[in-house]
C-alpha positions as CSV (number, residue, x, y, z in Angstrom):
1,X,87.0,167.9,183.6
2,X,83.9,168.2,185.9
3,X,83.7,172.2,184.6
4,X,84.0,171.3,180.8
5,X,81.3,168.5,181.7
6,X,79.1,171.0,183.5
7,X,79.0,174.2,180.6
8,X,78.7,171.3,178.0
9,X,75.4,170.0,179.8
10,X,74.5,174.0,180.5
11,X,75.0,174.6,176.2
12,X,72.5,170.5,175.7
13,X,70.1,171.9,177.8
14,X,69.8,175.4,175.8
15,X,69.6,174.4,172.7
16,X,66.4,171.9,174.0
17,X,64.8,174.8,176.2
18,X,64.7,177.6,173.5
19,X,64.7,175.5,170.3
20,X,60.9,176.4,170.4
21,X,60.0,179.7,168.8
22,X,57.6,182.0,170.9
23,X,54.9,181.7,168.3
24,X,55.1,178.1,168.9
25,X,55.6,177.8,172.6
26,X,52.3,179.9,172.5
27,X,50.4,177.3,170.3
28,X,51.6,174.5,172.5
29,X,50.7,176.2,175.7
30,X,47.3,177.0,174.7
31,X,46.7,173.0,174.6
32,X,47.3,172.3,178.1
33,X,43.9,171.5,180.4
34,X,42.9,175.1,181.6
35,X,42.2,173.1,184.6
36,X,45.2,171.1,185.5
37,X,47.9,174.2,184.5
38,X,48.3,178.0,185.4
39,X,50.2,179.5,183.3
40,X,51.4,183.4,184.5
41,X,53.2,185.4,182.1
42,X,55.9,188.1,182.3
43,X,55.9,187.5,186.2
44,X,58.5,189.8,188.1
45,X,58.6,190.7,191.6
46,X,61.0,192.8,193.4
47,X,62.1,192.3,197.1
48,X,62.6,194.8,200.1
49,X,66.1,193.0,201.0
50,X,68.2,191.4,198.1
51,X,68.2,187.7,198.5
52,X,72.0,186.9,198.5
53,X,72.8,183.6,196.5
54,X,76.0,182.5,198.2
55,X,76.6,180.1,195.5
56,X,77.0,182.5,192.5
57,X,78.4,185.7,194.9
58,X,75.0,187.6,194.0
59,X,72.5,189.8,195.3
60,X,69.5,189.5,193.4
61,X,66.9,192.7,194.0
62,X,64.6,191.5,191.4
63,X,63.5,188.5,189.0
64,X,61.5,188.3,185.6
65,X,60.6,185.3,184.2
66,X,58.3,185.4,180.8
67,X,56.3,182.1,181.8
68,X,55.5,180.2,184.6
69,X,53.6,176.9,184.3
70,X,52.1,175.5,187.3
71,X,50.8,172.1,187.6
72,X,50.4,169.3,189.7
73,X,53.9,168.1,188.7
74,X,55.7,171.4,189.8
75,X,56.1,174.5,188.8
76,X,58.6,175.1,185.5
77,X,59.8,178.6,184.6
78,X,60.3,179.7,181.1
79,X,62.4,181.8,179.1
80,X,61.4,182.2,175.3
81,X,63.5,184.4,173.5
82,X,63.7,185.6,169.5
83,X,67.3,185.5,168.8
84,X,68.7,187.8,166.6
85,X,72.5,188.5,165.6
86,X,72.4,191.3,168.1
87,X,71.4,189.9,170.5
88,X,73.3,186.8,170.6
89,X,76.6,189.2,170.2
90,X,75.0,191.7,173.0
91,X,77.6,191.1,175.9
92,X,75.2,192.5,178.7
93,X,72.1,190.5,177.8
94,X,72.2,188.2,180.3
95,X,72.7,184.3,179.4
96,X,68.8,182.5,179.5
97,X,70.2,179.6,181.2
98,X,71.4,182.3,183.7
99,X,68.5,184.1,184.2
100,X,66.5,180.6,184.9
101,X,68.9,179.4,187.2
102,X,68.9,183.2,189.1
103,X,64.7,183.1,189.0
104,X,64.5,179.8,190.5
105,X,66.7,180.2,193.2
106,X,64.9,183.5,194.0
107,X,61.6,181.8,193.8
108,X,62.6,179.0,195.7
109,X,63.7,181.4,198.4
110,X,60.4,183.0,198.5
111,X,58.1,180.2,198.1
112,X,60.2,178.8,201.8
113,X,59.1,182.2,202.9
114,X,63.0,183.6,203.4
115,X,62.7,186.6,201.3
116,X,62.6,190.2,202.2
């Protein structure tokens, strides 16, 4: 029950993330104080040892993320994606949910100054 529970939260919290079309998000971002938020976009960074998330069984050797908002309230990474048939039926493009999930662990890693 707790695994049905957990992908039904997982398929909520998609749908509310990546709702927003990019030329939206981009609209809304541009509001924000310039002097309260840092926004980075396409960040990436690649590490000399794979961080190994015991959790998931994965090494990760590197991590993009197309937006990362930094404020005084933490730091939220985005995903914004235009969907298209192919894509959504493209079996190797990895889930968004997934990819946030894989970024932030990696991030959190690094920011605690553990990664290679």
């Amino acid at each position: 029950m707790e695994r049905a529970s957990k992908k039904v939260a997982e398929r909520s919290v998609f749908r509310f993330f990546y709702s927003i079309r990019v030329p939206r998000f981009s609209k809304k971002i541009a509001r924000l104080e310039p002097n309260l938020y840092y926004l980075i976009n396409d960040f990436s960074v690649k590490f000399n040892r794979p961080i190994y998330n015991k959790a998931e069984g994965d090494r990760i050797f590197s991590v993009q993320v197309d937006h990362v908002l930094i404020g005084r309230s933490g730091i939220v990474l985005l995903e914004t994606k235009n969907w298209s048939r192919a894509s959504v039926q493209n079996l190797d493009m990895r889930s968004p949910v997934d990819q946030i999930k894989r970024t932030s662990f990696a991030l959190f890693v690094l920011l605690n100054g553990d990664a290679g």
